[in-house]
N, CA, C and O atoms as a GROMACS GRO file, in nm:
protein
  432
    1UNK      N    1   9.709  10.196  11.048
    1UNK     CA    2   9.675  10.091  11.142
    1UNK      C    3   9.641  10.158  11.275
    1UNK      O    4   9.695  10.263  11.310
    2UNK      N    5   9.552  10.097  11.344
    2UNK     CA    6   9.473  10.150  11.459
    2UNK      C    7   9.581  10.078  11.604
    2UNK      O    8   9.640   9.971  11.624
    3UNK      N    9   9.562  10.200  11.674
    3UNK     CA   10   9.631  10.125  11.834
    3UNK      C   11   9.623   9.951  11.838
    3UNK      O   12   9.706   9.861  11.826
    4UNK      N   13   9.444   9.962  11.869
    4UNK     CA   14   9.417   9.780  11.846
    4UNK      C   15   9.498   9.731  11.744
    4UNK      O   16   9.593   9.675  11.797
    5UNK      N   17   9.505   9.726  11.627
    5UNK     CA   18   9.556   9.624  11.523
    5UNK      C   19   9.691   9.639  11.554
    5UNK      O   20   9.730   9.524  11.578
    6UNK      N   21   9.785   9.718  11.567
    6UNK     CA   22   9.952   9.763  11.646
    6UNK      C   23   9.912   9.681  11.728
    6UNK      O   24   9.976   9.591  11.674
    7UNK      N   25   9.870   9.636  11.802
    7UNK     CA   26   9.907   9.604  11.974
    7UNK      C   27   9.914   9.425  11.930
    7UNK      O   28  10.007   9.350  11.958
    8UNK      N   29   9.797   9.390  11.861
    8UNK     CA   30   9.778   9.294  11.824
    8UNK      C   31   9.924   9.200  11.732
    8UNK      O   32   9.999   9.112  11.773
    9UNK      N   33   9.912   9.277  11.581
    9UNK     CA   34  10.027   9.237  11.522
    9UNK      C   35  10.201   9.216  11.594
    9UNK      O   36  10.300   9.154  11.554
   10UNK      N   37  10.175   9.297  11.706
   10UNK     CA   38  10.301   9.294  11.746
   10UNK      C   39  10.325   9.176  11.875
   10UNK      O   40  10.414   9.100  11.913
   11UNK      N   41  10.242   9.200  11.899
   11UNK     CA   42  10.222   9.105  12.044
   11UNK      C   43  10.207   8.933  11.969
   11UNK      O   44  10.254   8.841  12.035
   12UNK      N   45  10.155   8.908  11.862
   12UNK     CA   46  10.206   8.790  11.761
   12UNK      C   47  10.304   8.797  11.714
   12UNK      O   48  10.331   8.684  11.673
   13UNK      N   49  10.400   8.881  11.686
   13UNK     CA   50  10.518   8.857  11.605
   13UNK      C   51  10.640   8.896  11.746
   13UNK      O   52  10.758   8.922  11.718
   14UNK      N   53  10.606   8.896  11.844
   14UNK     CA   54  10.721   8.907  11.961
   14UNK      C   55  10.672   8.745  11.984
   14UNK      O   56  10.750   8.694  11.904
   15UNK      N   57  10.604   8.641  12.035
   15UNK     CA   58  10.540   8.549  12.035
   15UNK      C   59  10.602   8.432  11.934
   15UNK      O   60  10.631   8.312  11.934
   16UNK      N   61  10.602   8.535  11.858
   16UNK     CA   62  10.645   8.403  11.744
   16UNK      C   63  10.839   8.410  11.712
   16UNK      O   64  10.907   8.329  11.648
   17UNK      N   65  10.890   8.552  11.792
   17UNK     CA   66  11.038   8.540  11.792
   17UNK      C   67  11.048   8.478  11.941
   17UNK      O   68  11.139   8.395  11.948
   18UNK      N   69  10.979   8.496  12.058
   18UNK     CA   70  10.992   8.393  12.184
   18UNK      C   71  10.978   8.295  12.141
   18UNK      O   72  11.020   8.210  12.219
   19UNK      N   73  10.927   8.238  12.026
   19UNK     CA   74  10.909   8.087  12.045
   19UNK      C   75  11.080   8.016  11.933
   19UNK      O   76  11.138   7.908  11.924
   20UNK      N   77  11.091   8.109  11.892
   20UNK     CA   78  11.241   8.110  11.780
   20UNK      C   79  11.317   8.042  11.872
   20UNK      O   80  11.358   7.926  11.867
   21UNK      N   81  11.338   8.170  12.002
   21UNK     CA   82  11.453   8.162  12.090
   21UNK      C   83  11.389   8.020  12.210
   21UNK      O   84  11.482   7.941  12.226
   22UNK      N   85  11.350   8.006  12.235
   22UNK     CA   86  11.279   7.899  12.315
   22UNK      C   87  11.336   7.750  12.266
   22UNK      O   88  11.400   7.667  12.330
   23UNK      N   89  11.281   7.746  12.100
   23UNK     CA   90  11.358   7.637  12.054
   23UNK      C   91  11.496   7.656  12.022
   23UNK      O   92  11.528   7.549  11.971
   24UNK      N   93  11.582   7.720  12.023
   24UNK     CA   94  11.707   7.801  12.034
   24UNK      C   95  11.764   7.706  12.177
   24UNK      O   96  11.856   7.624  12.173
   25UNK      N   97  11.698   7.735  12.276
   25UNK     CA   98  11.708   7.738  12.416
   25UNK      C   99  11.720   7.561  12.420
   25UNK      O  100  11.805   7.495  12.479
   26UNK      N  101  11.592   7.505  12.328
   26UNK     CA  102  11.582   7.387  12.407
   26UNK      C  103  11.638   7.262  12.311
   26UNK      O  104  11.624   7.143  12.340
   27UNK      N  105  11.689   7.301  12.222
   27UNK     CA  106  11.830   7.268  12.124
   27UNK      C  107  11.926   7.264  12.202
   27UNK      O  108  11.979   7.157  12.175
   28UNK      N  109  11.977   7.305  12.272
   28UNK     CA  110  12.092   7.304  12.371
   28UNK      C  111  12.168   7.472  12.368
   28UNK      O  112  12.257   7.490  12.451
   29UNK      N  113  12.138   7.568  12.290
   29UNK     CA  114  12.221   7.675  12.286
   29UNK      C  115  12.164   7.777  12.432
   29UNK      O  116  12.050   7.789  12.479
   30UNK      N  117  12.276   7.829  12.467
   30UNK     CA  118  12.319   7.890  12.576
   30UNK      C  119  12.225   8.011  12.580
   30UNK      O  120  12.274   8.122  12.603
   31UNK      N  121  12.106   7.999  12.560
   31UNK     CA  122  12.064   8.167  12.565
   31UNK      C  123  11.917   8.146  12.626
   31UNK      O  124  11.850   8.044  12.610
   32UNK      N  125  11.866   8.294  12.723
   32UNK     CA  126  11.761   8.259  12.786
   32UNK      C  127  11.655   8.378  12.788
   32UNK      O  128  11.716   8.485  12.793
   33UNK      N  129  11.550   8.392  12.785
   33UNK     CA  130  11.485   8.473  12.740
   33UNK      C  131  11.364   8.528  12.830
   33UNK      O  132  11.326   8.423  12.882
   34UNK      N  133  11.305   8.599  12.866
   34UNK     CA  134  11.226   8.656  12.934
   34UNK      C  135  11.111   8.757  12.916
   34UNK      O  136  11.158   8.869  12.941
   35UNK      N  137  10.946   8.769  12.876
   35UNK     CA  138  10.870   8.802  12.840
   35UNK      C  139  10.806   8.881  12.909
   35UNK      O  140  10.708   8.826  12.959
   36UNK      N  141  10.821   9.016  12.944
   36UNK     CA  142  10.723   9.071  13.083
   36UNK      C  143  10.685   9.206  12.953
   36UNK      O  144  10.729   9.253  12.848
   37UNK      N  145  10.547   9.224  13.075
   37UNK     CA  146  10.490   9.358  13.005
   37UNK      C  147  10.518   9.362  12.842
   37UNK      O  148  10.574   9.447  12.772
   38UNK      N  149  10.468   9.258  12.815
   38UNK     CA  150  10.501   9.307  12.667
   38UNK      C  151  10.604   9.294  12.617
   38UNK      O  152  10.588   9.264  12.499
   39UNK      N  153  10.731   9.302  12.648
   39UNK     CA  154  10.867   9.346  12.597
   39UNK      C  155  10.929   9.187  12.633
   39UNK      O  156  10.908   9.123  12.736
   40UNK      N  157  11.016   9.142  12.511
   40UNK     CA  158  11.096   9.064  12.492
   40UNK      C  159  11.252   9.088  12.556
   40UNK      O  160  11.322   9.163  12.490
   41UNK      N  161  11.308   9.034  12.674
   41UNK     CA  162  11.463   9.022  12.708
   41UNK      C  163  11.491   8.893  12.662
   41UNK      O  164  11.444   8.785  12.698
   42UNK      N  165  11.618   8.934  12.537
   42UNK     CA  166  11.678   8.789  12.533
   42UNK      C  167  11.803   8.785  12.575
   42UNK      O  168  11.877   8.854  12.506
   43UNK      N  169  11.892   8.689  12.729
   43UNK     CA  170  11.919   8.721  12.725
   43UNK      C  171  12.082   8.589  12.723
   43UNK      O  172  12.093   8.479  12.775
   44UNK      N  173  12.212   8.693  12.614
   44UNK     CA  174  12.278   8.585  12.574
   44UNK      C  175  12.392   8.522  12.679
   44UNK      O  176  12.383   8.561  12.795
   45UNK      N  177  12.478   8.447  12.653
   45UNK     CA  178  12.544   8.326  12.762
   45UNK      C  179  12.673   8.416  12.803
   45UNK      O  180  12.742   8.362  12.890
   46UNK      N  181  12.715   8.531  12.761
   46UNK     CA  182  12.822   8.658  12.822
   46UNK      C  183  12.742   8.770  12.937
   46UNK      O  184  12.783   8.855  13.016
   47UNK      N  185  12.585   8.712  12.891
   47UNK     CA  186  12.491   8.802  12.986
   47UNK      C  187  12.457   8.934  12.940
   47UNK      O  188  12.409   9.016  13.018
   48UNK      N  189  12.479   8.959  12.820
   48UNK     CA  190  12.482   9.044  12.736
   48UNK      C  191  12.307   9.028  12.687
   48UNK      O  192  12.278   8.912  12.658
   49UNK      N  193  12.182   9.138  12.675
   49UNK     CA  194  12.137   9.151  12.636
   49UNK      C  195  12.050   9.233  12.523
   49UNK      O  196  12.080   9.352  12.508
   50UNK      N  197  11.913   9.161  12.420
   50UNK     CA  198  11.878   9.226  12.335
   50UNK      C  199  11.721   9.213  12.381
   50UNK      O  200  11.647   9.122  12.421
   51UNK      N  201  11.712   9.324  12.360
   51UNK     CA  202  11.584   9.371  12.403
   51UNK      C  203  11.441   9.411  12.244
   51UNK      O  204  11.460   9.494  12.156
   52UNK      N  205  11.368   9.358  12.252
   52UNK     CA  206  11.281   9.372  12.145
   52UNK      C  207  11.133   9.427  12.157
   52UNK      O  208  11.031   9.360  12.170
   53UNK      N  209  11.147   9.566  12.150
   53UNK     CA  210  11.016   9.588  12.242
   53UNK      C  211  10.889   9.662  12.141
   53UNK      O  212  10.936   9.747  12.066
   54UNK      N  213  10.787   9.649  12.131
   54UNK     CA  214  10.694   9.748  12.082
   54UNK      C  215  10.672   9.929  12.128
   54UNK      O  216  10.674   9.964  12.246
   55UNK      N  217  10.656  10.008  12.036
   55UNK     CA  218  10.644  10.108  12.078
   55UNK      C  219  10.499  10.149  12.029
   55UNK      O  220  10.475  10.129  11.910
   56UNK      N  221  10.418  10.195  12.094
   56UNK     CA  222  10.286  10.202  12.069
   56UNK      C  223  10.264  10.348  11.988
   56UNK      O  224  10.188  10.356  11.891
   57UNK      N  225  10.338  10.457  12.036
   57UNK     CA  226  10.322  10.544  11.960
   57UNK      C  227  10.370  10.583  11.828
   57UNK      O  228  10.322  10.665  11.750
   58UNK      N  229  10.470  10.511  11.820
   58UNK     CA  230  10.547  10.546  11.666
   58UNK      C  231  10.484  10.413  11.601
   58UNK      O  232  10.518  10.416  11.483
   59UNK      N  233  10.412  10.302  11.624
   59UNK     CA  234  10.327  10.183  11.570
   59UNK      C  235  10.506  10.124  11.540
   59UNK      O  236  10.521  10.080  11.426
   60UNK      N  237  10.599  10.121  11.605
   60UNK     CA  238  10.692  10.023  11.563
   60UNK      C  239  10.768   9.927  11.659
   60UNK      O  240  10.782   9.978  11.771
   61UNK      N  241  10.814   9.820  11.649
   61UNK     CA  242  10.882   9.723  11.694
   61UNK      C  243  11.083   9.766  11.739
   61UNK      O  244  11.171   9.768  11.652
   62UNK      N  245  11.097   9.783  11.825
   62UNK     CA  246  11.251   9.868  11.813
   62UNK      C  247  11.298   9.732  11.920
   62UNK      O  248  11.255   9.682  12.024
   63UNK      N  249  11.394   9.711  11.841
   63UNK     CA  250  11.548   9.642  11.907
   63UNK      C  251  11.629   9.681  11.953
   63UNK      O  252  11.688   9.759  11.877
   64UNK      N  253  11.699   9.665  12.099
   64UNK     CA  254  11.822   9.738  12.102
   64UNK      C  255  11.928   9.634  12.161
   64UNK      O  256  11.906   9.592  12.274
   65UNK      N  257  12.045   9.590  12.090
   65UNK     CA  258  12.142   9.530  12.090
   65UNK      C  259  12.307   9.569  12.114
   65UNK      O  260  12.282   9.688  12.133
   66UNK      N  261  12.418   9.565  12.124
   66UNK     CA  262  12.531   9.559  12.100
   66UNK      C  263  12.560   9.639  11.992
   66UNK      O  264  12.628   9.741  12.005
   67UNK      N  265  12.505   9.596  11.860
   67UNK     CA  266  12.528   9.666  11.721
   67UNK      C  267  12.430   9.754  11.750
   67UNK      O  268  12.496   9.857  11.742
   68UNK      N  269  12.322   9.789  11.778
   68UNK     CA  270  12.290   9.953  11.789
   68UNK      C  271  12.129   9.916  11.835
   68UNK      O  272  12.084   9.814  11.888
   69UNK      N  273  12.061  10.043  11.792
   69UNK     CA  274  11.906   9.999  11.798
   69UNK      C  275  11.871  10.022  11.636
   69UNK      O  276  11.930  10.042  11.529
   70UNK      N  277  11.721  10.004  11.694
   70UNK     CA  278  11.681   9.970  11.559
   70UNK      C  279  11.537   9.969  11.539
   70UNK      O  280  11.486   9.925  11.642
   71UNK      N  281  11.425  10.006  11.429
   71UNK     CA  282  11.313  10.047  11.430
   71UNK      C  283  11.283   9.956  11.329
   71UNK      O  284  11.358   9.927  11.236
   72UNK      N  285  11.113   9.886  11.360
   72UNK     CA  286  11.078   9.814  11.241
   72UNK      C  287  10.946   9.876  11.245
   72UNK      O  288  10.858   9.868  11.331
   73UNK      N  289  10.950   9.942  11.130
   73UNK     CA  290  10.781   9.957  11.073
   73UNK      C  291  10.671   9.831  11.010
   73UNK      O  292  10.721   9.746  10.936
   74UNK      N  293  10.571   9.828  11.031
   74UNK     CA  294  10.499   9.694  10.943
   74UNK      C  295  10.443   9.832  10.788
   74UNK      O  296  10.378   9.936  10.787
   75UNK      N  297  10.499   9.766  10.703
   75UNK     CA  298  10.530   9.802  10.571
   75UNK      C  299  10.404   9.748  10.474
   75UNK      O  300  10.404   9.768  10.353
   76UNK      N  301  10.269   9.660  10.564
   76UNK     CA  302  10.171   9.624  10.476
   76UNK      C  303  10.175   9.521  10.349
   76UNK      O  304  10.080   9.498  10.275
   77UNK      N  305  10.322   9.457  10.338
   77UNK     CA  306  10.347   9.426  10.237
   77UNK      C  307  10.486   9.300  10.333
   77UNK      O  308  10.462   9.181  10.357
   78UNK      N  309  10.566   9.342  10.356
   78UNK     CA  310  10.702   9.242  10.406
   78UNK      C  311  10.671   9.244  10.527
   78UNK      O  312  10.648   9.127  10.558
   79UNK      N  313  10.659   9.300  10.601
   79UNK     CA  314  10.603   9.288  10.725
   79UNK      C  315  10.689   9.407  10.823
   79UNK      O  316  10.685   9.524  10.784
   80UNK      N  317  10.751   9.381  10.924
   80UNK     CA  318  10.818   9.452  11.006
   80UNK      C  319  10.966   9.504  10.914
   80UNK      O  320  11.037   9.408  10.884
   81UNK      N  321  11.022   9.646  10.866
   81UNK     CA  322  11.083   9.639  10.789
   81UNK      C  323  11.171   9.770  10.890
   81UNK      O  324  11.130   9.843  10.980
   82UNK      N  325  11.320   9.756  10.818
   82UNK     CA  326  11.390   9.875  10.953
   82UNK      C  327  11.371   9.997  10.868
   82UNK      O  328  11.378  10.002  10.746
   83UNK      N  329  11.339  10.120  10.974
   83UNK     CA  330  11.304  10.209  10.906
   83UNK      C  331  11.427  10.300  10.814
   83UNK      O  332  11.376  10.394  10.753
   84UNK      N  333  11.529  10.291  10.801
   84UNK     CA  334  11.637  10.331  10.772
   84UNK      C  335  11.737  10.246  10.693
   84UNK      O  336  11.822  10.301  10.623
   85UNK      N  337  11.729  10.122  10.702
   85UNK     CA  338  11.758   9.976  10.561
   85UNK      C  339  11.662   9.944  10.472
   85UNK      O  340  11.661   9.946  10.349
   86UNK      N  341  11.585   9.917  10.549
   86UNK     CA  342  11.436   9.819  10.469
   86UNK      C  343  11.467   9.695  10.493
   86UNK      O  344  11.382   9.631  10.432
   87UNK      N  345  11.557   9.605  10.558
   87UNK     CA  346  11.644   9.510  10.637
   87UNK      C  347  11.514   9.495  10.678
   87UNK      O  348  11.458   9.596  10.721
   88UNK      N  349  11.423   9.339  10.671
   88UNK     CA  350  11.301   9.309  10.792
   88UNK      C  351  11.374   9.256  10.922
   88UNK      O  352  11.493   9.242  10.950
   89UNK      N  353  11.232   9.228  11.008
   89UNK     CA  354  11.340   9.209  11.143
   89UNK      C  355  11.370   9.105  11.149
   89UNK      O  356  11.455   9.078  11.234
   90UNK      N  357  11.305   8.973  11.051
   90UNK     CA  358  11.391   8.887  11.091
   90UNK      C  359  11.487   8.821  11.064
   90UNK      O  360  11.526   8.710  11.100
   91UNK      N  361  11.547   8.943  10.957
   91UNK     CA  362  11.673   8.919  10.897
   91UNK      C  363  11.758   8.965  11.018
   91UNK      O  364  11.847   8.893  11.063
   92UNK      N  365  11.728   9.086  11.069
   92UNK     CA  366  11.798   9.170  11.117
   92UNK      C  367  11.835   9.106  11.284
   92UNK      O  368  11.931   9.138  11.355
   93UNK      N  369  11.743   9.025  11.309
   93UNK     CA  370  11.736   8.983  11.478
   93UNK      C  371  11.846   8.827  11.414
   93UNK      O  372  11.946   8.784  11.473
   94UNK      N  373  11.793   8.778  11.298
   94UNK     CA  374  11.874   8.663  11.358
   94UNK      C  375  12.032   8.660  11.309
   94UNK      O  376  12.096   8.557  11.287
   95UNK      N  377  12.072   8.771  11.299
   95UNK     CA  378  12.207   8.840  11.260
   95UNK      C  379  12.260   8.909  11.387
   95UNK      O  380  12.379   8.899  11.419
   96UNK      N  381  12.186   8.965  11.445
   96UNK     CA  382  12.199   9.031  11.638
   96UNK      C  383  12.201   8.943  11.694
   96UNK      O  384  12.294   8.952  11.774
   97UNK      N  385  12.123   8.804  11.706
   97UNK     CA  386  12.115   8.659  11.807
   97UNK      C  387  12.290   8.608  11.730
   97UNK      O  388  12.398   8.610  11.791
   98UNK      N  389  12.277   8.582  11.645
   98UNK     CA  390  12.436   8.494  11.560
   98UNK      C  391  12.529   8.601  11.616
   98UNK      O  392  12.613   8.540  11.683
   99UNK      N  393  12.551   8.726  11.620
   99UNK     CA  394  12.659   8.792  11.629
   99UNK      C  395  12.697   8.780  11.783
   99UNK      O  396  12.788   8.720  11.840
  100UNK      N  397  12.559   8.887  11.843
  100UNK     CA  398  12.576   8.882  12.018
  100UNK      C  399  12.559   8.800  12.129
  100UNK      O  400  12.578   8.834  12.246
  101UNK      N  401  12.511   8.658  12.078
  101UNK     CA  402  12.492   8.574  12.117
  101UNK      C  403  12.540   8.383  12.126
  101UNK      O  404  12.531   8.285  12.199
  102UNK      N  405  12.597   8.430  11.988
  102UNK     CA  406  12.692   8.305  11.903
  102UNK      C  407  12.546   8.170  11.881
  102UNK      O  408  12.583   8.052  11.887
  103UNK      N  409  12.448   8.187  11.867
  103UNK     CA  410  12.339   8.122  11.859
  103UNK      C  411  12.237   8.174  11.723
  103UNK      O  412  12.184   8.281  11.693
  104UNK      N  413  12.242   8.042  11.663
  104UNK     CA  414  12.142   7.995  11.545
  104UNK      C  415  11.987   8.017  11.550
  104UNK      O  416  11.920   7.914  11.552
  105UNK      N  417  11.935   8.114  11.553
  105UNK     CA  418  11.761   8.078  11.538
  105UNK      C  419  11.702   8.123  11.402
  105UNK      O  420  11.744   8.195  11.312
  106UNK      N  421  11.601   8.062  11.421
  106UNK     CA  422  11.493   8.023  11.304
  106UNK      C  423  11.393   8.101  11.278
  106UNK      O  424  11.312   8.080  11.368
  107UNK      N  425  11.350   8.181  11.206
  107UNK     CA  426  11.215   8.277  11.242
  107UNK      C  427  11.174   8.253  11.057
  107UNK      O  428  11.252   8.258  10.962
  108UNK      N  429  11.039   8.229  11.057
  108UNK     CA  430  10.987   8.187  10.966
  108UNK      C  431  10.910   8.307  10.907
  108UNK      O  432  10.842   8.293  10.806
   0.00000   0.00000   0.00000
């Protein structure tokens, strides 16, 4: 995959976990989120945050949370997958939002 198509795929699938946490947000749960430069802050109701950011040179999506960080490759096939489980991310984020956050979201 080319810089362009990375920049693209990722910048839709951060988009489409802001919009997770948004309806998260406007459900009534305690958590608030923030979109600059690219990079996703979500952040939870202890003030504790997870950060979900693209990395342009390694073409991957990295999380860093409470429980650790974390690398998602797009796998051509499942989509964003951790490079070291095979765990996709949005197994993996809405298990980091439930744990570090005590909040339910949805990612399709």
């Amino acid at each position: 995959m080319d810089e362009k198509e990375f920049a693209e795929r990722s910048r839709l699938t951060l988009a489409r976990i802001e919009g997770a946490i948004e309806q998260a947000a406007d459900d009534g749960a305690d958590i608030d989120f923030e979109m600059q430069s690219g990079i996703l802050e979500i952040e939870c109701a202890d003030g504790s945050k997870i950060i979900v950011s693209p990395h342009m040179i390694a073409q991957e999506i990295w999380v860093a949370a409470r429980s650790g960080g974390f690398h998602f490759r797009d796998d051509g096939q499942s989509g964003w997958v951790d490079t070291r489980t095979g765990e996709t991310l949005d197994q993996r984020l809405i298990e980091v939002v439930k744990q570090q956050g005590q909040v339910a979201i949805k990612l399709s």
